[in-house]
Backbone as a printed PyTorch tensor [residue, N CA C, xyz], in Angstrom:
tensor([[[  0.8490,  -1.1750,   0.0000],
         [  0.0000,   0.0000,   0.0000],
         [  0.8920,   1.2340,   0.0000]],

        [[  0.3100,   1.9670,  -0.8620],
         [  1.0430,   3.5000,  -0.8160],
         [  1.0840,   4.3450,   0.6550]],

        [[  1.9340,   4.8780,   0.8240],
         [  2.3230,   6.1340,   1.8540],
         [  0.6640,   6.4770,   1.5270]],

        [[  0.2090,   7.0480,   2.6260],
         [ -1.0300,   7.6670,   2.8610],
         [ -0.3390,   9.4010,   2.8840]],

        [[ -0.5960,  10.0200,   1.3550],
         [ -0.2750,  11.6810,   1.1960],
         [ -1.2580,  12.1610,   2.2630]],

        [[ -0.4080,  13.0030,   3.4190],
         [ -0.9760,  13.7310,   4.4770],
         [ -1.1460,  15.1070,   4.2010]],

        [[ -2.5730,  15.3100,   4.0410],
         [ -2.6420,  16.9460,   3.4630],
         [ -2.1530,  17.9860,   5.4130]],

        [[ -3.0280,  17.5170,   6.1030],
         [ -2.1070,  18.8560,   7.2110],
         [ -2.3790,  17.3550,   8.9900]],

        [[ -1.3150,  17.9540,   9.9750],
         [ -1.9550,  17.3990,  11.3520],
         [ -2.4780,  18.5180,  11.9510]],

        [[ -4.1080,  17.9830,  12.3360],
         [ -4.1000,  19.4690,  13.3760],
         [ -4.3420,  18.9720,  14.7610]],

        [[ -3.1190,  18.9520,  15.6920],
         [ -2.9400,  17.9080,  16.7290],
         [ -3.4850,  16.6900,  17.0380]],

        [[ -4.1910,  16.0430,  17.4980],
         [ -3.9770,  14.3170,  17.3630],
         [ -4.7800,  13.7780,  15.8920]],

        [[ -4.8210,  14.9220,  14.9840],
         [ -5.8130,  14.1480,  13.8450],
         [ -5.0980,  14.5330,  12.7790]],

        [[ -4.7510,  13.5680,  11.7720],
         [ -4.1210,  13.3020,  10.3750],
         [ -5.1190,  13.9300,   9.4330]],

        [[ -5.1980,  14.2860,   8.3960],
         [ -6.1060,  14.5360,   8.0010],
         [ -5.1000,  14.1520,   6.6650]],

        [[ -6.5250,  13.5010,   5.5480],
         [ -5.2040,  12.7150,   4.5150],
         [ -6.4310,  12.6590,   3.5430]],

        [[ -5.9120,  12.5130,   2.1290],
         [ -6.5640,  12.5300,   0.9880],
         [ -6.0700,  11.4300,   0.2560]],

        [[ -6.7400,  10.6350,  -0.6340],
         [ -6.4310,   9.8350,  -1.7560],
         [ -7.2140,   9.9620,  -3.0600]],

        [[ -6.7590,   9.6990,  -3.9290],
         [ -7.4410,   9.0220,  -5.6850],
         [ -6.6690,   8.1800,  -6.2280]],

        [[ -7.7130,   7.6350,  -7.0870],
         [ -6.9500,   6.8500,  -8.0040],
         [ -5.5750,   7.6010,  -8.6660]],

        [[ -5.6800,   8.8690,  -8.7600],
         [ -4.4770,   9.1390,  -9.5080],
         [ -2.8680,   9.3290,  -8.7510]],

        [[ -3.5850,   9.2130,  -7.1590],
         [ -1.8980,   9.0990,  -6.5480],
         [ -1.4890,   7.7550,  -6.2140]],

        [[ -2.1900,   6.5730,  -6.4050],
         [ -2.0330,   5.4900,  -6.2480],
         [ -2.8930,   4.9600,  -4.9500]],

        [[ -4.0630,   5.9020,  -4.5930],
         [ -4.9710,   5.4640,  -3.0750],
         [ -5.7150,   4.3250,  -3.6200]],

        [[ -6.3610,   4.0030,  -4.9830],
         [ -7.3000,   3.2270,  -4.7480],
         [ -8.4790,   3.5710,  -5.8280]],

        [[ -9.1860,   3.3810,  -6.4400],
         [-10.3450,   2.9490,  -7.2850],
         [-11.1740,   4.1810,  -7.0770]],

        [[-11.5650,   4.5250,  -5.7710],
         [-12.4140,   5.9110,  -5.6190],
         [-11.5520,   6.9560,  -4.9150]],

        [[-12.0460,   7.7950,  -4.8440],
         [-11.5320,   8.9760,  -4.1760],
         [-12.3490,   9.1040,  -2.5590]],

        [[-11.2220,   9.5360,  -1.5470],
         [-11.6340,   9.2650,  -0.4390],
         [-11.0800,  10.3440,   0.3530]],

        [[-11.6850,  10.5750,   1.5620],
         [-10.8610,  11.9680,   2.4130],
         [-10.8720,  10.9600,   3.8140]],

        [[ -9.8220,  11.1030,   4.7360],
         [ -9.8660,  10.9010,   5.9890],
         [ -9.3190,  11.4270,   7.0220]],

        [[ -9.8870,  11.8000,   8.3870],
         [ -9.0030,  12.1680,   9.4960],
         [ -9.3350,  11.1620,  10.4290]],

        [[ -8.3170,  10.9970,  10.8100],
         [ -7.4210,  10.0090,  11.8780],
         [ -7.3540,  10.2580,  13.1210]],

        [[ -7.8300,  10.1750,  14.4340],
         [ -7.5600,  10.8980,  15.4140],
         [ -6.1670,   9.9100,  16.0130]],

        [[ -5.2950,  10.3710,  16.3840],
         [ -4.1230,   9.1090,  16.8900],
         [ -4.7990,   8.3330,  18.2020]],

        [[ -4.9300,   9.1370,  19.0780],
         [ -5.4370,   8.9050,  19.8340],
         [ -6.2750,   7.7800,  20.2140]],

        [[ -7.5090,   7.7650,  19.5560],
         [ -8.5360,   6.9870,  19.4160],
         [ -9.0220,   5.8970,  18.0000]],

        [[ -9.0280,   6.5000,  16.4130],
         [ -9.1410,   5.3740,  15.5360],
         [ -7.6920,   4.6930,  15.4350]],

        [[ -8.0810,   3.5350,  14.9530],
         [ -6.7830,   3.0850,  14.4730],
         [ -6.8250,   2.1340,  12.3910]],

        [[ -6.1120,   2.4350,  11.8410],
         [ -5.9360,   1.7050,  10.7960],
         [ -4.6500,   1.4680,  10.4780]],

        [[ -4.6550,   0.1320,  10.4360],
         [ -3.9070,  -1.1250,  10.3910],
         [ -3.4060,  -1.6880,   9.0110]],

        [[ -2.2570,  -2.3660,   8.5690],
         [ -2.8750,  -3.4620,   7.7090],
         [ -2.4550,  -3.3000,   6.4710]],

        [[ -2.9870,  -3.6510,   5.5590],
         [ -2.9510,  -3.4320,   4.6040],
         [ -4.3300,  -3.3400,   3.4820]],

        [[ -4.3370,  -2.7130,   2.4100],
         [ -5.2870,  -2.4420,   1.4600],
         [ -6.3890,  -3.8340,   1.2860]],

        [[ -6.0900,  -5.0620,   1.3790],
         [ -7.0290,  -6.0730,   2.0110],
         [ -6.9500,  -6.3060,   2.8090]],

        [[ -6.5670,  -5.8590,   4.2750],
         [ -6.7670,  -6.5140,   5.5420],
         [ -6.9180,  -4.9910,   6.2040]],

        [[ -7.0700,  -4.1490,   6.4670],
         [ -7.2640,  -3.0560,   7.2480],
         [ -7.8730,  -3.5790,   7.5160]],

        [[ -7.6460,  -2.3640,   9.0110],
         [ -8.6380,  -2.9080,  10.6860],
         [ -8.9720,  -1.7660,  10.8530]],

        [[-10.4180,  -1.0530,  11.1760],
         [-10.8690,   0.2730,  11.7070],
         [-11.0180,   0.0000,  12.8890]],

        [[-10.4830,   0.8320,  14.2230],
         [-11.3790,   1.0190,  15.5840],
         [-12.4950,   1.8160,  15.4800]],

        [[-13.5660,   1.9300,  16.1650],
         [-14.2720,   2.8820,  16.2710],
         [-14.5140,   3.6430,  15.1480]],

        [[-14.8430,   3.3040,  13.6730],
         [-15.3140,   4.2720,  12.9810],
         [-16.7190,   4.7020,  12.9920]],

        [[-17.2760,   5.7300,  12.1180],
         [-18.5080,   5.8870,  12.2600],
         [-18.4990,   5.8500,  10.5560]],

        [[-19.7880,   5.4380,  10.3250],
         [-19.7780,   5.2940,   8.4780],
         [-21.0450,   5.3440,   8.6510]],

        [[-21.3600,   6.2260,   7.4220],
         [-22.5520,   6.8670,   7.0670],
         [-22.6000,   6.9310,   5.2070]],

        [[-24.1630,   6.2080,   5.1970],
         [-24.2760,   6.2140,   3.5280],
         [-23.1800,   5.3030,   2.6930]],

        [[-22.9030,   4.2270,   3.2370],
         [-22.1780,   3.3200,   2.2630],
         [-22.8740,   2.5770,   1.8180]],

        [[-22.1590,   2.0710,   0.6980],
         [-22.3330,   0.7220,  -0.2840],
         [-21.7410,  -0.2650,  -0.4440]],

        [[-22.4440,  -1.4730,  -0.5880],
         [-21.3640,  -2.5940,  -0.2500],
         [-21.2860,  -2.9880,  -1.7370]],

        [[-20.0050,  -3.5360,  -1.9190],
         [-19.9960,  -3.9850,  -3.5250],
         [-20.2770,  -5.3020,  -3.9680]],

        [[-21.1720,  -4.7860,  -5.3750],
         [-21.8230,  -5.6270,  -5.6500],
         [-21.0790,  -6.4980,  -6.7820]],

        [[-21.4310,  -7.9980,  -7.0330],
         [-20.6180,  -8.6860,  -8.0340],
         [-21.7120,  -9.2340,  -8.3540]],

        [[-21.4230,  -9.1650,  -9.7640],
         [-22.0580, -10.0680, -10.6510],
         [-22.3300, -11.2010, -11.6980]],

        [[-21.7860, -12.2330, -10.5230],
         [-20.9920, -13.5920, -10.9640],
         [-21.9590, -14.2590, -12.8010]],

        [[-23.2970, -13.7160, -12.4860],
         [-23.3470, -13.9020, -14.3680],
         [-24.6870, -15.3580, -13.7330]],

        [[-24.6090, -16.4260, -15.0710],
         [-25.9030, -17.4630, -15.5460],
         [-24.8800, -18.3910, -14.3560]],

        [[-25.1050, -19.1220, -13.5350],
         [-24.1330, -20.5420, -12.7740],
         [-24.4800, -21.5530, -13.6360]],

        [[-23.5120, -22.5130, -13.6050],
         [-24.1660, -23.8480, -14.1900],
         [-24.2860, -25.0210, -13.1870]],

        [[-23.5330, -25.6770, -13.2020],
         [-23.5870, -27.1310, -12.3960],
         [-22.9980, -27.0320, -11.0990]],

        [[-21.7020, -25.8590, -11.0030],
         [-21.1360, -25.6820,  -9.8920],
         [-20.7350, -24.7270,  -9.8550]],

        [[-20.4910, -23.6010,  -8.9790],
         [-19.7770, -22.3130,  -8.8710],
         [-19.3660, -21.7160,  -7.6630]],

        [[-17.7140, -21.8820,  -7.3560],
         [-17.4540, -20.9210,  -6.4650],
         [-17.8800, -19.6090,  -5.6940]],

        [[-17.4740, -19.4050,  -4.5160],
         [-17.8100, -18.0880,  -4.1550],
         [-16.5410, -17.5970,  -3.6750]],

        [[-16.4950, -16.2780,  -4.1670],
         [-15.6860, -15.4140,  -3.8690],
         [-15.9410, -13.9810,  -3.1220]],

        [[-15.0060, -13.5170,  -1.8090],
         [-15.4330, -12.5150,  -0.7690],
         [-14.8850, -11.5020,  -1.5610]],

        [[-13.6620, -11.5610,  -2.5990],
         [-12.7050, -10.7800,  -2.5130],
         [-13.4990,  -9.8060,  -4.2120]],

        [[-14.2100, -10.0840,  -4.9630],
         [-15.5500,  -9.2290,  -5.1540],
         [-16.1490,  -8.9070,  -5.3760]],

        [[-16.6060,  -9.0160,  -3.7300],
         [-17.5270,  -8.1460,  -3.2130],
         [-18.6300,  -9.0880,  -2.3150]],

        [[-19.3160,  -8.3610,  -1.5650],
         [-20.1700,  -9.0640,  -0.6140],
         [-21.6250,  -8.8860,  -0.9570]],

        [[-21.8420,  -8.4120,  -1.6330],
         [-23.5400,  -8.6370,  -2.1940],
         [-22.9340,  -8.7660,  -3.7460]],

        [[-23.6550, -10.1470,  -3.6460],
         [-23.6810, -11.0630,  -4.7550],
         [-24.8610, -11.2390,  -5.7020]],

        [[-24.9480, -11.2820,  -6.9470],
         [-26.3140, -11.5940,  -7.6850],
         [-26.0700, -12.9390,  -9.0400]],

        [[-26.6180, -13.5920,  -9.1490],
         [-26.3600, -15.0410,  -9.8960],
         [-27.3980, -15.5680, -10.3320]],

        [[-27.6910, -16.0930, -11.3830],
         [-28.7020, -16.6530, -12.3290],
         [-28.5520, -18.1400, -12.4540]],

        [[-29.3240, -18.7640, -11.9670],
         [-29.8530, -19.9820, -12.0530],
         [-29.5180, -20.6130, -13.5300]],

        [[-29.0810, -21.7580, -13.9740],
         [-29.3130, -22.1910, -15.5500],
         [-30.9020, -23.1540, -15.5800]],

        [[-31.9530, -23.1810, -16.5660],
         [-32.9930, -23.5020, -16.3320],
         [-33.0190, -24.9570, -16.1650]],

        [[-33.7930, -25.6630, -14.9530],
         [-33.6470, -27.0950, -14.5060],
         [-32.1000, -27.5690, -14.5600]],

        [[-31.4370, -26.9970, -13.9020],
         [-29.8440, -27.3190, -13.6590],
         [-29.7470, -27.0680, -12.2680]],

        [[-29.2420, -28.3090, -11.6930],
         [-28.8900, -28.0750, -10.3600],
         [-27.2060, -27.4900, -10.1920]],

        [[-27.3160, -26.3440,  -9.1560],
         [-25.4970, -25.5980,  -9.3470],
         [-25.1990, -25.6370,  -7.5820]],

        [[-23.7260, -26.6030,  -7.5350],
         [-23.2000, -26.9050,  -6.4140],
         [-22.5820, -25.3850,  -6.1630]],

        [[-22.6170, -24.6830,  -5.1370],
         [-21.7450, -23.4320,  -4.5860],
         [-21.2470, -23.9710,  -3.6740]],

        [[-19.6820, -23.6720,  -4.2300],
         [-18.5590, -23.8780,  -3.3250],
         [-18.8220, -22.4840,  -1.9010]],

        [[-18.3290, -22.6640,  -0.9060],
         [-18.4550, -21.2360,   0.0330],
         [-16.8840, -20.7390,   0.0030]],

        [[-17.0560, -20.1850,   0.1290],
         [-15.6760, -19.1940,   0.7080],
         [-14.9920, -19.9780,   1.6940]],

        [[-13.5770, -19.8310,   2.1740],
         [-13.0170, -20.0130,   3.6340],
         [-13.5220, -19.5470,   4.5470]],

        [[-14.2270, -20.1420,   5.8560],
         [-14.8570, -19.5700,   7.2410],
         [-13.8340, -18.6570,   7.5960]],

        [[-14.0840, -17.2770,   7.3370],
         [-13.5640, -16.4000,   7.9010],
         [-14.7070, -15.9150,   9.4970]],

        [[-13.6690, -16.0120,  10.6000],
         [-14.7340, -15.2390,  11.9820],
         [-15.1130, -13.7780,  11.3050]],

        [[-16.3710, -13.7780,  11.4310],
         [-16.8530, -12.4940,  11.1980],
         [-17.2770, -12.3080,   9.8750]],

        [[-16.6420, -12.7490,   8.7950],
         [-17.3410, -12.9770,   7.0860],
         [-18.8690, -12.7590,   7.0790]],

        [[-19.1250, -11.9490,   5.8230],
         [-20.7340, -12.0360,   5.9130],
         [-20.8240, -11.9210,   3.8790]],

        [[-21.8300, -12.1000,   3.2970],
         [-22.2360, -12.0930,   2.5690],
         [-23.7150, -12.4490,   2.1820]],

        [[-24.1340, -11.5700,   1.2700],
         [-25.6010, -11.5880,   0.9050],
         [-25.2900, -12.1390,  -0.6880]],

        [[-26.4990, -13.3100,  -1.3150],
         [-26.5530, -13.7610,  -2.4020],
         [-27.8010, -13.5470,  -2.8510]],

        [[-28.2050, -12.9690,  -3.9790],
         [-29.7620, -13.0380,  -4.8460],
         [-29.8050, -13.7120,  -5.9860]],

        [[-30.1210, -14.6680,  -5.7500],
         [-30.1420, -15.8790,  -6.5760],
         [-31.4730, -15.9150,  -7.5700]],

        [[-31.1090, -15.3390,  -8.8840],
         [-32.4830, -15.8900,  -9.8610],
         [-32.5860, -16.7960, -10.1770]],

        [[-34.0720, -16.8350, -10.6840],
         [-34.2420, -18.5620, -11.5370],
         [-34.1460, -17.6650, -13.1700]],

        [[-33.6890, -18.3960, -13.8290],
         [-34.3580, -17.6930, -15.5640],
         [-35.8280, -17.6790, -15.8010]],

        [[-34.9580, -16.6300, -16.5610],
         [-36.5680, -15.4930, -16.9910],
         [-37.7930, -16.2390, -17.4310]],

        [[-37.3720, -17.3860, -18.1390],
         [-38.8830, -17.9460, -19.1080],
         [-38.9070, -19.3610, -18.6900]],

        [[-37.8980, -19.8250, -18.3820],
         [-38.1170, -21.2280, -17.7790],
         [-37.9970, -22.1230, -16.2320]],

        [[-37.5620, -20.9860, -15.3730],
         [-36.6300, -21.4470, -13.8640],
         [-36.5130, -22.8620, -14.0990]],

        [[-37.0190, -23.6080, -12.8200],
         [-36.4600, -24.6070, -12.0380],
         [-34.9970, -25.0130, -11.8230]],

        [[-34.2670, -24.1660, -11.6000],
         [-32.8600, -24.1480, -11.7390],
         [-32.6660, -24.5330,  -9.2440]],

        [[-31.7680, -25.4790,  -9.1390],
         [-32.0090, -25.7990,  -7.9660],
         [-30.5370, -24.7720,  -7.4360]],

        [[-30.1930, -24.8150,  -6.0170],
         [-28.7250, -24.5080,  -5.6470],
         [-28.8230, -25.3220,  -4.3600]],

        [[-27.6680, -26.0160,  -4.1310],
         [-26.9730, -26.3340,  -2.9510],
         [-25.9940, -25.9210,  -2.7110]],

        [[-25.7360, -25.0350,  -1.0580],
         [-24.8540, -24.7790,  -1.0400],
         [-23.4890, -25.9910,   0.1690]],

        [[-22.1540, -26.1420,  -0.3250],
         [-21.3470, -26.9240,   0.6540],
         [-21.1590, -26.1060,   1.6830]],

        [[-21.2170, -26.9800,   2.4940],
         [-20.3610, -26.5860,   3.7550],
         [-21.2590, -25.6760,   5.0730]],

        [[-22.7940, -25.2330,   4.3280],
         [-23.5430, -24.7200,   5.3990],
         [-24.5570, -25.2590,   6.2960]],

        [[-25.0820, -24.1900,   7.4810],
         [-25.2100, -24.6460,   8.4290],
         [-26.9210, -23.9550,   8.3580]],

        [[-27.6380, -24.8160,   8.4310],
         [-29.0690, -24.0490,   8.3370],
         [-30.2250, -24.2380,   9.3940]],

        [[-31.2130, -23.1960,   9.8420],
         [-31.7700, -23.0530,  11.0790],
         [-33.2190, -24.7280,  10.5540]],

        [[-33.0180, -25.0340,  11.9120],
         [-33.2540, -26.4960,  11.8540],
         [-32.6860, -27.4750,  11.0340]],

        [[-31.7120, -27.5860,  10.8520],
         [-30.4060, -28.4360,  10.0820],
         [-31.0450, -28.8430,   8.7430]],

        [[-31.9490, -28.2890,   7.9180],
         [-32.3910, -28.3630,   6.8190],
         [-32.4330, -27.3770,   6.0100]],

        [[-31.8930, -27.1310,   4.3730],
         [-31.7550, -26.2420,   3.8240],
         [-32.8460, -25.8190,   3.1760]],

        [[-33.2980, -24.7060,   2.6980],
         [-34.2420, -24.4430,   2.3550],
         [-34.5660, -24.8750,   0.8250]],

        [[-35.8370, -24.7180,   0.3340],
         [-35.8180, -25.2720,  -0.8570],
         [-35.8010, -24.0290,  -1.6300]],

        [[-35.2140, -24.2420,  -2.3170],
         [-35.1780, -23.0020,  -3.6630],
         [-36.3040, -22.9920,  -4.9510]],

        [[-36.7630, -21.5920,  -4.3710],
         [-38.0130, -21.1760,  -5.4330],
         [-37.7370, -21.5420,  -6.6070]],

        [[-38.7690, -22.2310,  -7.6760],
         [-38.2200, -22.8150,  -8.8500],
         [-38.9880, -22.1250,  -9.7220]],

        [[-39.9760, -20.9320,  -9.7520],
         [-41.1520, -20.3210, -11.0290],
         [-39.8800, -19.7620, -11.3250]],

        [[-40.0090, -19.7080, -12.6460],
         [-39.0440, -19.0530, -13.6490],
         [-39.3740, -17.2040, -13.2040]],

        [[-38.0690, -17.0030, -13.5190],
         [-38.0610, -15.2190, -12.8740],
         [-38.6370, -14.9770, -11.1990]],

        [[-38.3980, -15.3490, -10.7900],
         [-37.8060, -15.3500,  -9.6440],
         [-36.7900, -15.3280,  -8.6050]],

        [[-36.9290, -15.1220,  -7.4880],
         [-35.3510, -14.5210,  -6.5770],
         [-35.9070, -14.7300,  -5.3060]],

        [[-34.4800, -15.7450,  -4.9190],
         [-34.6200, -16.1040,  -3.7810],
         [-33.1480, -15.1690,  -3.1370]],

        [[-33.0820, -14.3870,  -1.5480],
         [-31.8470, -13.8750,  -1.0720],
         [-31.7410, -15.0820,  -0.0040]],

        [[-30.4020, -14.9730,   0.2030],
         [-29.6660, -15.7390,   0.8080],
         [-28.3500, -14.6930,   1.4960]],

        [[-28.7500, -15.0720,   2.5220],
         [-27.3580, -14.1460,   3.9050],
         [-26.7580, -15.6150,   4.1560]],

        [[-25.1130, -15.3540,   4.2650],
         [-24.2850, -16.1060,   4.9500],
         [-23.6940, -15.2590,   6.1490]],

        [[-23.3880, -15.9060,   7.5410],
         [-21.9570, -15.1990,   8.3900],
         [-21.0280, -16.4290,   8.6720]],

        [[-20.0110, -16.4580,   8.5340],
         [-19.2990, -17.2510,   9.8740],
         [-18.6470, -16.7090,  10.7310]],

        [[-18.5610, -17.5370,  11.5620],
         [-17.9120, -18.0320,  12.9520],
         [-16.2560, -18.0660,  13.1880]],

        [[-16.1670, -18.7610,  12.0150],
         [-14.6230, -18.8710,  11.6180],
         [-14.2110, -20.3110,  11.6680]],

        [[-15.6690, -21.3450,  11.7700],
         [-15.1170, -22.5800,  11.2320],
         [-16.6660, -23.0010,  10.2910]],

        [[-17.7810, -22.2010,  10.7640],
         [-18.6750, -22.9000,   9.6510],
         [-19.5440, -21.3060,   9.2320]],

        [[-20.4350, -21.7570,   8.2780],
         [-20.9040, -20.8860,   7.4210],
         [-22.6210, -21.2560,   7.9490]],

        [[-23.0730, -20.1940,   7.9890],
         [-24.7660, -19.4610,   8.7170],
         [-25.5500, -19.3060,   7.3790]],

        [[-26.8220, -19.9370,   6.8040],
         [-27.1920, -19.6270,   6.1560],
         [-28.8100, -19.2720,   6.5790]],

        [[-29.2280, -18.3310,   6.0560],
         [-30.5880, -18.1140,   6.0610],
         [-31.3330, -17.6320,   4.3840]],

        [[-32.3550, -17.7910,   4.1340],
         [-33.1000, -17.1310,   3.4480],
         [-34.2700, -16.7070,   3.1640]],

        [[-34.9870, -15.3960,   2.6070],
         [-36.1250, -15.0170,   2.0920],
         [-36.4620, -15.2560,   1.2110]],

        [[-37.4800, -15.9450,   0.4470],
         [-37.8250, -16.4510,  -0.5590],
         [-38.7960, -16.1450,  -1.3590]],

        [[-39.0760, -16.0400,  -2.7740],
         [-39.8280, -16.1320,  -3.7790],
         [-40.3160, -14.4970,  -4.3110]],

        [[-39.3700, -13.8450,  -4.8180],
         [-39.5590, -12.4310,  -4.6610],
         [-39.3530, -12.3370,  -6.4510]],

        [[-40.5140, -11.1700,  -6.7790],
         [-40.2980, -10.8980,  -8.3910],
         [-39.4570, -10.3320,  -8.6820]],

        [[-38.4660,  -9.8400,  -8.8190],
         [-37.3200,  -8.8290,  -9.7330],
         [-37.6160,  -8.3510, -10.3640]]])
């Protein structure tokens, strides 16, 4: 990660600017730092905030595309996920590594004119140890929240929603 360009200190607070064009990163961002009290850590994938306050964000969205028979998941991006069913094809999802604390949201369509497209996902853990069944009317959307723990994966979902 680049030197963080420090525009001024005005005693315990940094006050610092980035863009894409000095090498900060994808968006443009402003921050002050109190020494004192926040802390950031780390690096450009692993920063650690203490105590921030965040207001009006967005989480990024990926758009892994049609699945077929099987398809990975990936944290790295983004954590709200959207994925299309192939019609009457069942698609194995791999999960991510149990990261403690990991979260991700999935909106899973069926296709537009034909659904019955099924998903199982490996490795999760579901409220009454049974997974839910996946809405099969064509054009349809089922969401799906994951968290872990840091050895297994939490699944829940809301089901059968029009898009």
């Amino acid at each position: 990660m680049a030197d963080l360009p420090v525009n001024y200190v005005d005693g315990d607070t940094i006050h610092a600017t980035s863009d894409s064009e000095s090498g900060g990163g994808i968006d443009a961002w402003t921050a002050a730092i109190n020494k004192s009290t926040d802390y950031l850590a780390g690096t450009t994938s692993g920063a650690t905030l203490k105590n921030p306050t965040v207001t009006g964000y967005t989480e990024s969205v990926s758009a892994e595309g049609t699945v077929t028979s099987a398809h990975t998941l990936n944290l790295t991006t983004g954590t709200v996920k959207t994925a299309t069913l192939t019609a009457s094809t069942a698609c194995t999802f791999t999960m991510p590594t149990a990261t403690a604390g990991a979260s991700f949201v999935l909106l899973l369509k069926q296709a537009a004119t034909t659904g019955g497209g099924t998903a199982v996902f490996t490795g999760v853990k579901w409220s009454g140890g049974t997974a839910p069944t996946q809405t099969t009317t064509a054009a349809t959307m089922d969401i799906y929240t994951f968290i872990s723990d840091g050895t297994d994966w939490y699944g829940s979902s809301i089901q059968n929603f029009t898009p």
